[in-house]
C-alpha positions in Angstrom: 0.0 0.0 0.0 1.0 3.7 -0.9 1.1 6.2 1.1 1.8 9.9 1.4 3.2 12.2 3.9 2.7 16.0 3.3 1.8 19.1 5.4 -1.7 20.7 4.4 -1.2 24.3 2.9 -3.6 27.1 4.5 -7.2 27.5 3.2 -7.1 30.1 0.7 -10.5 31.3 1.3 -9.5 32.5 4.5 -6.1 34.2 6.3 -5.7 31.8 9.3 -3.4 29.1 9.7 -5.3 26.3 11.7 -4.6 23.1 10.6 -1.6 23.6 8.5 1.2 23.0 11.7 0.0 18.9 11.4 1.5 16.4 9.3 -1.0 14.2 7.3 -0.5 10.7 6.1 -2.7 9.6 3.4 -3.7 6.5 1.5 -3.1 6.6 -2.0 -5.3 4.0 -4.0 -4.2 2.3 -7.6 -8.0 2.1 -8.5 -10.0 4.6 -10.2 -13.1 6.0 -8.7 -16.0 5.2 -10.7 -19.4 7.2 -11.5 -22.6 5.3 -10.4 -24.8 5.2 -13.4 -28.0 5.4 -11.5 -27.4 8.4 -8.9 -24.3 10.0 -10.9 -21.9 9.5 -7.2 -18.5 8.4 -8.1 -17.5 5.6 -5.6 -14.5 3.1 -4.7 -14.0 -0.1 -3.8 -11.0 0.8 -1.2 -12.4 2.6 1.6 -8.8 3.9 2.9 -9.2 6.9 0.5 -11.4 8.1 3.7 -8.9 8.0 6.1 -6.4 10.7 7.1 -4.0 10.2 10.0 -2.7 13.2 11.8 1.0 13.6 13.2 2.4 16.2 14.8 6.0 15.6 13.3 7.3 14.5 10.0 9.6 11.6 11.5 6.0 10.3 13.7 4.5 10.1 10.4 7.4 8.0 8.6 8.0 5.7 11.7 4.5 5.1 11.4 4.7 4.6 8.0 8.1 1.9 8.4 6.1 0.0 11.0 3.1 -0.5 8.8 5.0 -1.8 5.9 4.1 1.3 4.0 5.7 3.0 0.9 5.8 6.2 1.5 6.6 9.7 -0.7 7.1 12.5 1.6 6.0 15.6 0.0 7.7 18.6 1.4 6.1 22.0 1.9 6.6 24.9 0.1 9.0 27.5 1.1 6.5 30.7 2.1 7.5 34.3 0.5 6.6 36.9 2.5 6.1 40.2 0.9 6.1 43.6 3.1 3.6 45.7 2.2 2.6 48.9 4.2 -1.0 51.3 3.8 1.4 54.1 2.5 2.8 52.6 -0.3 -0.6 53.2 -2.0 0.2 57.2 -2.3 3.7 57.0 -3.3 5.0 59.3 -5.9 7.1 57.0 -7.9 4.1 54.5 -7.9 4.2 52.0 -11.1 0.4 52.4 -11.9 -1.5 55.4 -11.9 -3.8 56.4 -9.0 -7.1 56.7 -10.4 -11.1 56.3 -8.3 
């Protein structure tokens, strides 16, 4: 069985950062999911697509992992750019775009 190890990015809809400190391990499943021709749901037969397991560190995560018997890809997260803006920077005189209401 396949799994994968990766830290969930923020929700983009909003500015917080709950839930993004965890590390996730997730089952990764060979089969395609499949559209029920009489209600339209797509289903699987492997119900470990549902689960998520929660670690607070990477290495808890892949010594779970090796104990299991589980391939593993660890996905590392992305490095986070962090641009300084400030209020004022919307009057400047040498501004690139024009100012306009």
């Amino acid at each position: 069985m396949q799994v994968r190890i990766y830290q969930p990015a923020r929700n983009a809809m909003q500015s917080g950062k709950a839930g993004t400190r965890q590390w996730v391990l997730e089952f990764v499943s060979p089969a395609k999911r499949e559209a029920d021709p009489l209600m339209g749901w797509t289903s699987s037969d492997n119900t470990r697509q549902q689960v998520l397991l929660k670690f607070d560190t990477k290495e808890e995560a892949i010594a779970y992992a090796q104990r299991e018997g589980y391939a593993y890809v660890v996905e590392e997260p992305k490095a986070k750019r962090l641009q300084t803006r400030a209020y004022a920077d919307n009057f400047k005189y040498d501004r690139v775009g024009r100012w306009t209401h």
